[in-house]
C-alpha positions as CSV (number, residue, x, y, z in Angstrom):
1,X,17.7,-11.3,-6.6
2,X,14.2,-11.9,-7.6
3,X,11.9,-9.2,-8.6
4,X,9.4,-7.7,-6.7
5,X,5.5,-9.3,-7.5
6,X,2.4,-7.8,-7.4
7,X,-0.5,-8.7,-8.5
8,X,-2.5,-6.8,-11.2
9,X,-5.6,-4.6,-10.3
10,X,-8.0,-7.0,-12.2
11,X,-6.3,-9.9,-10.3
12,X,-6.9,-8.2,-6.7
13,X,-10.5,-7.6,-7.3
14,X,-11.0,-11.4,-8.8
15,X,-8.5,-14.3,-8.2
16,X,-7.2,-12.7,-4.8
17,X,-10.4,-11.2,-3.7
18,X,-12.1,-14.6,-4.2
19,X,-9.4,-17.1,-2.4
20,X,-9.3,-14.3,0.4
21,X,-12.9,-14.8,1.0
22,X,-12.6,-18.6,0.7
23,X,-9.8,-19.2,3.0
24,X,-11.8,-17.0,5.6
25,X,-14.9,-18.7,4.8
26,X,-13.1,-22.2,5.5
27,X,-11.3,-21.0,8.6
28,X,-14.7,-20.0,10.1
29,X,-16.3,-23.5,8.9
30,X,-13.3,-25.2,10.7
31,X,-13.8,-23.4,14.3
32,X,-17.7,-24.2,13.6
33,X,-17.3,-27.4,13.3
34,X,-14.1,-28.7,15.4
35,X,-14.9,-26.0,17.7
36,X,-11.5,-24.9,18.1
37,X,-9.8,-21.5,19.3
38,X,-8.4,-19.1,16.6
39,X,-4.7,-19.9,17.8
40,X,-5.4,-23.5,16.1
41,X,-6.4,-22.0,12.8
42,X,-3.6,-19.6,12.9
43,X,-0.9,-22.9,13.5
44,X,-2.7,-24.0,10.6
45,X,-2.4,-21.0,8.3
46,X,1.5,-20.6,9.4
47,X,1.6,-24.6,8.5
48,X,0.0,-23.8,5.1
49,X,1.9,-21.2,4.4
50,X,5.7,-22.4,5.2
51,X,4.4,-24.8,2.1
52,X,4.8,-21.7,-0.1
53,X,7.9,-19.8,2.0
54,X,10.9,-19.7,-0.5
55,X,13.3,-22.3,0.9
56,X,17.1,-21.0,1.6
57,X,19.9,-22.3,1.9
58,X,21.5,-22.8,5.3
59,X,24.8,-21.2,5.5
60,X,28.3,-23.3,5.7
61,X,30.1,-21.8,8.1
C-alpha cells in the first residue's frame, strides 16, 4: 500500500497555490474564447486528470 501524500505548508502556499490559480485562469480563457459551457471544461479537467489516476489492474476472475 502506498503512503498517504501531502504536500508541505510551503508547497500549498507556492507550487499548489500557483498551478491552482493557473489551471483556473486557463479554464476561464478557454470558455472566453471557444465560448463553451462549464460541462466542457469539466470533460476536459476529468480527461486531464484520468492522465494522472493510478492505473489498476483489472481482476482475473
Amino acid at each position: 500500500m502506498n503512503k498517504p501524500y501531502s504536500f508541505s505548508k510551503d508547497q500549498m502556499n507556492g507550487i499548489v497555490e500557483d498551478t491552482y490559480a493557473n489551471i483556473i485562469k486557463e479554464c476561464e480563457n478557454l470558455k472566453k474564447s471557444t465560448n463553451c459551457p462549464n460541462e466542457q471544461v469539466v470533460a476536459l479537467l476529468s480527461v486531464i486528470a484520468s492522465n494522472f489516476a493510478t492505473k489498476t489492474k483489472k481482476s482475473e476472475h
